[in-house]
C-alpha positions as CSV (number, residue, x, y, z in Angstrom):
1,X,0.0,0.0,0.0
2,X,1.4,3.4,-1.1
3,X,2.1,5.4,2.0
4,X,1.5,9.6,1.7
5,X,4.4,11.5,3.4
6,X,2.1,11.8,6.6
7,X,2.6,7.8,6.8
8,X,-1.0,7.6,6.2
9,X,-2.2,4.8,3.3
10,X,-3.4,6.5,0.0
11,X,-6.7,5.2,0.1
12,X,-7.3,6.1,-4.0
13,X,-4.6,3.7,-4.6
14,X,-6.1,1.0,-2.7
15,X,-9.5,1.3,-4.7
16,X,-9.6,-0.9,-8.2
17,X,-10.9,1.2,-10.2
18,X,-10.8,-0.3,-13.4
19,X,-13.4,-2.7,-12.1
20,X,-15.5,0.3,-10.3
21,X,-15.4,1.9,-14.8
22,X,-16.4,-1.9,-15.9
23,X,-19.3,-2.0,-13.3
24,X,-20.6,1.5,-13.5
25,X,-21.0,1.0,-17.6
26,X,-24.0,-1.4,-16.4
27,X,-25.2,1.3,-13.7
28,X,-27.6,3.2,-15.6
29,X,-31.0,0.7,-16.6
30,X,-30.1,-2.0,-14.3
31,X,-33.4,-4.0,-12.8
32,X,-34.8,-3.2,-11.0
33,X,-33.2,-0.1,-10.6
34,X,-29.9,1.7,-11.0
35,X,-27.6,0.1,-9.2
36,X,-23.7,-2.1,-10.1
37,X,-21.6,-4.6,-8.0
38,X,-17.8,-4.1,-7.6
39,X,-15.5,-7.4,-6.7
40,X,-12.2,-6.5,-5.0
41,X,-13.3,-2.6,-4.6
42,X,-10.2,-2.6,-2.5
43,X,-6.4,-4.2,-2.4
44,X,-7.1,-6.8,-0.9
45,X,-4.5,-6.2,1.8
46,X,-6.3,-3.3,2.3
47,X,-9.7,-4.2,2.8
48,X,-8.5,-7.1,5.5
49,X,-6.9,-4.0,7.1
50,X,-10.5,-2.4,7.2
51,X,-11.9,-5.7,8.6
52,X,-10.0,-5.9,11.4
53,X,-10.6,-2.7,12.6
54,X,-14.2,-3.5,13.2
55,X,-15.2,-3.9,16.6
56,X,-16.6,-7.4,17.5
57,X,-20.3,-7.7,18.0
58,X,-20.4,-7.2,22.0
59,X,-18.5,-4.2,21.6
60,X,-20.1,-1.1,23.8
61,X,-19.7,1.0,20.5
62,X,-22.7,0.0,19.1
63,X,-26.2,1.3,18.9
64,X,-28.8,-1.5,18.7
65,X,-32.1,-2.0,16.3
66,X,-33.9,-4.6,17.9
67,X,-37.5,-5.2,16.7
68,X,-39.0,-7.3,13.9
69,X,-38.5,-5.8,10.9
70,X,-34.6,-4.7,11.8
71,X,-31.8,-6.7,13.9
72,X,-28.7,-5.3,13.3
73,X,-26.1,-3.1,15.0
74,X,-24.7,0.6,13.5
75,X,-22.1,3.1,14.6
76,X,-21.7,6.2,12.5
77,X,-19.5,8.4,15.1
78,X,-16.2,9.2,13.6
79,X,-14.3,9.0,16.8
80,X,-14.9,4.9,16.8
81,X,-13.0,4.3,13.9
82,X,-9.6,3.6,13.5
83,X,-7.2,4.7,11.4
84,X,-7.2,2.9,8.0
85,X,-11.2,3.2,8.9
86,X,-11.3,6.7,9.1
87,X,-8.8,7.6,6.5
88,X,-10.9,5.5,4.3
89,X,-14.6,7.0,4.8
90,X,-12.9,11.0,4.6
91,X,-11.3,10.0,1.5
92,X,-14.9,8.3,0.2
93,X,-16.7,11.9,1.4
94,X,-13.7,14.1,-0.8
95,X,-15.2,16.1,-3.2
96,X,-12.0,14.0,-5.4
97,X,-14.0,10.4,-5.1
98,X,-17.5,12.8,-5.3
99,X,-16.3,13.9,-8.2
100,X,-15.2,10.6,-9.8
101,X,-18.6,9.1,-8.5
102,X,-20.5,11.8,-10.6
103,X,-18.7,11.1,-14.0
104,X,-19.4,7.5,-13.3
105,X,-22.5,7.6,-12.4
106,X,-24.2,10.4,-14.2
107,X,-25.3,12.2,-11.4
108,X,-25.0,15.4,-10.9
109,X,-25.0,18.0,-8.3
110,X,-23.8,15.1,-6.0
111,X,-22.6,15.6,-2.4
112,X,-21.0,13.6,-0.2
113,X,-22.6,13.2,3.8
114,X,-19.9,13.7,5.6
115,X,-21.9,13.1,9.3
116,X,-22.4,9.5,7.8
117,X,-26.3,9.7,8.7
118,X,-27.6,6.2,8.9
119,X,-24.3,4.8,7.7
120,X,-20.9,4.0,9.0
121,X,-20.2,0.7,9.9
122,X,-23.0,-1.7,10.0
123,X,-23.4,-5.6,11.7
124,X,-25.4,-8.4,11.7
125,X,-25.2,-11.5,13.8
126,X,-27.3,-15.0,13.2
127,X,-30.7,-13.8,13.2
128,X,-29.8,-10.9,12.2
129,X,-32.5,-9.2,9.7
130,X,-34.0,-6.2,8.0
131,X,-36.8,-5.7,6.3
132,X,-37.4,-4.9,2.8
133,X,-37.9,-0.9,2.8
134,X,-37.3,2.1,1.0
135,X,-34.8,4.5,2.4
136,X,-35.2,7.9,3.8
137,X,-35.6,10.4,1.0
138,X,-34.3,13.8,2.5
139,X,-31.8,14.3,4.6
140,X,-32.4,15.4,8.3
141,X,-30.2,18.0,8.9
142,X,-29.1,18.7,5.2
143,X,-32.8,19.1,3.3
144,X,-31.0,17.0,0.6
145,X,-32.2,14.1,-1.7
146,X,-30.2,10.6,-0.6
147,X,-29.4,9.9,-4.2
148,X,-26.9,6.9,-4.2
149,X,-25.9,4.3,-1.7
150,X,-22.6,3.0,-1.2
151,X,-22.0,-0.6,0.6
152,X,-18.6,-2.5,0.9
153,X,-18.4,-5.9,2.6
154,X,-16.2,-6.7,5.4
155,X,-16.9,-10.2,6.4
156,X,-13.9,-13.1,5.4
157,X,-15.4,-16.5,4.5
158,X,-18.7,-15.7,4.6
159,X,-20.4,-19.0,3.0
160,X,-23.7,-18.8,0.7
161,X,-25.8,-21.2,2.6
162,X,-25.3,-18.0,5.8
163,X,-27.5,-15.9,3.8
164,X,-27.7,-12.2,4.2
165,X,-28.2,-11.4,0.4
166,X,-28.5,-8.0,-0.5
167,X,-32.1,-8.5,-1.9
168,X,-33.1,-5.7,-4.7
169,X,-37.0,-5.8,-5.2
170,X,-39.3,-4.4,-8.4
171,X,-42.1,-2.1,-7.2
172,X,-45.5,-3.2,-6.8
173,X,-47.0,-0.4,-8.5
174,X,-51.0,-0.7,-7.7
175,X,-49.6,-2.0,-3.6
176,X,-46.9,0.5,-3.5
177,X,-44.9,-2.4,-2.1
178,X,-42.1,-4.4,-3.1
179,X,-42.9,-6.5,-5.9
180,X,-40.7,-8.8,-7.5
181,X,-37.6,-9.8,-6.2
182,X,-35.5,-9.6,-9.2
183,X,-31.6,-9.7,-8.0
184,X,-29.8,-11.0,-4.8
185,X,-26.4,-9.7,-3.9
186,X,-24.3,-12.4,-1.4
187,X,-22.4,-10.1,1.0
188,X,-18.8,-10.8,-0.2
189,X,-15.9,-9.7,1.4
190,X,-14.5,-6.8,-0.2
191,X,-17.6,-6.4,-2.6
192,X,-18.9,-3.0,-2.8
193,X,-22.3,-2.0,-3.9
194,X,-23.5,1.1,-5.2
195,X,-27.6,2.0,-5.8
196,X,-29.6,4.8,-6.1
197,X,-32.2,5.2,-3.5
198,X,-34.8,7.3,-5.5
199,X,-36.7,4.7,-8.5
200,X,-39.0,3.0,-5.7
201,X,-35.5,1.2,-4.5
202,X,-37.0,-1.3,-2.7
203,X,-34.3,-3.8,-0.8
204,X,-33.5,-5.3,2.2
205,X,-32.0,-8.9,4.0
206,X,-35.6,-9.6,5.1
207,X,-34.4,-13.6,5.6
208,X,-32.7,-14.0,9.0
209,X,-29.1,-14.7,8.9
210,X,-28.0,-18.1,9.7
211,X,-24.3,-18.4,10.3
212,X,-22.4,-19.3,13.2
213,X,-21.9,-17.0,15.7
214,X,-18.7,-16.5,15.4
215,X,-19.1,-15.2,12.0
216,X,-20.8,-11.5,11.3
217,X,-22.3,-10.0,8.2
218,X,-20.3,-6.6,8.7
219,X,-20.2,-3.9,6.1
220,X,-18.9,-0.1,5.6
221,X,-21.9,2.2,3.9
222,X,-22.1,5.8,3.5
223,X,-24.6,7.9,0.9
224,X,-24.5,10.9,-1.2
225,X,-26.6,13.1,-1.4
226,X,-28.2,15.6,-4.8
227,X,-30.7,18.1,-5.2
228,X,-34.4,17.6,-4.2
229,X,-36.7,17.3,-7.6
230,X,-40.2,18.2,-8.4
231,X,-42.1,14.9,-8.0
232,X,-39.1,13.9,-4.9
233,X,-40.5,12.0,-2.0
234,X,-40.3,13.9,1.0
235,X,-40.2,10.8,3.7
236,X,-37.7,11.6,6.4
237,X,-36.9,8.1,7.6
238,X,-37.3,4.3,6.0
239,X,-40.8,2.6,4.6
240,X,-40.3,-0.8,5.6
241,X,-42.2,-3.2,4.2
242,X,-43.7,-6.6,6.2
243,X,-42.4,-10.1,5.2
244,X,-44.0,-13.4,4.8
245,X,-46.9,-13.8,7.3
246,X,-45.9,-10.5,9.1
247,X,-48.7,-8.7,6.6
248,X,-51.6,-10.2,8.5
249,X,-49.8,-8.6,11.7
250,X,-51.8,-5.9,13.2
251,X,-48.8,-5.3,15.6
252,X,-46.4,-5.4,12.5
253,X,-48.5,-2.8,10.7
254,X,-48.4,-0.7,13.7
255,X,-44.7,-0.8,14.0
256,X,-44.0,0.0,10.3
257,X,-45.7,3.2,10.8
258,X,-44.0,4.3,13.8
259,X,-40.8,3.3,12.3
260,X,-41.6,6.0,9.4
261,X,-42.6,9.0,11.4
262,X,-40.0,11.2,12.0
263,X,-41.4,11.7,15.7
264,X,-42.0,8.3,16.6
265,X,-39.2,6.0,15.4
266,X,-36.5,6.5,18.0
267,X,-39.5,4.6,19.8
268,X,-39.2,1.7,18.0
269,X,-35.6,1.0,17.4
270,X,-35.1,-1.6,20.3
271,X,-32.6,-1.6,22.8
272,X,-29.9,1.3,23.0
């Protein structure tokens, strides 16, 4: 890994980006919606250097969701990560990646979120779920659209039969709920993800995870951000959708809706 003159790793270098050009060609017009899948986004001696920097699962650092649509843990505060953690998300909100990420991706005004809102590093255990939803539309603090979603996986060996696919849903259109499930994305380490959040994005890992416990489903995410459009959703947190026999669920039903009210979610979440 190329070292800068402050000692620190040049993250740029460690990114493949002749495979991020390959993918993104395919970005524009995917089903069911704009989205591409990077193997090896990083060196790999790289992204093993990310992976052990995340904390294991009992670690104190994390904030918990804990209900029945989402089990999973998140930490998004910059003073958790480490250093080849934190060089690597400031480099991924530089307005140097922002601006290759726009020529790739077509997208433009496009701003990086550099308070990492719902993002930072993410981790699931066995059992460990979340619903099929839509994600927030503007941004709390920002009044921004989230445009495009960016996910890299940090779990070694992770074997097929463990689950956690990325699922990426059609839209029901007369429901306005997730219809068809038309790709599945198996979390593989050092496979990145990128998606745009505003066709009706409908995705999820509504199947619980079933690896050993020893083994976590652990990612790095973080979204950018464009300009608010005409016909743009205003929701201000995630439409989650029920799964399997959770749509006859009165209870289910009742929790969805907290979930999406700005006022009423942080009642929901689960244990802190």
């Amino acid at each position: 890994m190329k070292k800068t003159r402050n000692s620190h790793v040049n993250v740029e270098d460690c990114i493949n980006w002749e495979g991020v050009g390959k993918a993104f060609k395919c970005f524009r017009g995917a089903e069911p919606f704009d989205h591409c899948v990077i193997d090896n986004f990083f060196t790999d001696e790289f992204a093993k250097h990310l992976e052990s920097e995340i904390p294991e699962f009992e670690s104190d650092v994390w904030q918990k969701y804990n209900n029945p649509i989402e089990i999973k843990k998140i930490t998004n505060y910059w003073n958790h990560f480490p250093e080849h953690t934190y060089n690597t998300f400031s480099y991924l909100c530089s307005q140097n990646f922002v601006d290759k990420l726009k020529k790739l991706s077509g997208v433009d005004p496009l701003y990086a979120d550099y308070g990492l809102n719902g993002g930072g590093w993410h981790i699931h255990r066995s059992g460990g779920k979340l619903n099929t939803h839509l994600d927030y539309s503007i941004h709390p603090k920002m009044g921004l659209l989230r445009k495009i979603n960016l996910i890299v996986y940090l779990n070694s060996d992770w074997e097929e039969s463990w689950g956690g696919h990325l699922g990426l849903w059609g839209e029901d259109e007369k429901e306005q709920a997730p219809g068809e499930l038309m790709q599945e994305v198996l979390p593989l380490f050092n496979r990145a993800v990128f998606l745009d959040t505003t066709q009706n994005s409908w995705h999820g890992l509504p199947r619980p995870i079933e690896s050993p416990k020893d083994q976590c489903r652990q990612s790095m995410a973080l979204y950018f951000l464009s300009t608010p459009e005409e016909d743009s959703s205003d929701r201000g947190k995630a439409l989650f959708a029920p799964y399997g026999d959770q749509k006859d669920d009165p209870g289910i039903l009742e929790l969805i809706k907290k979930r999406s009210g700005t006022n009423t979610a942080a009642d929901v979440y689960g244990d802190k």
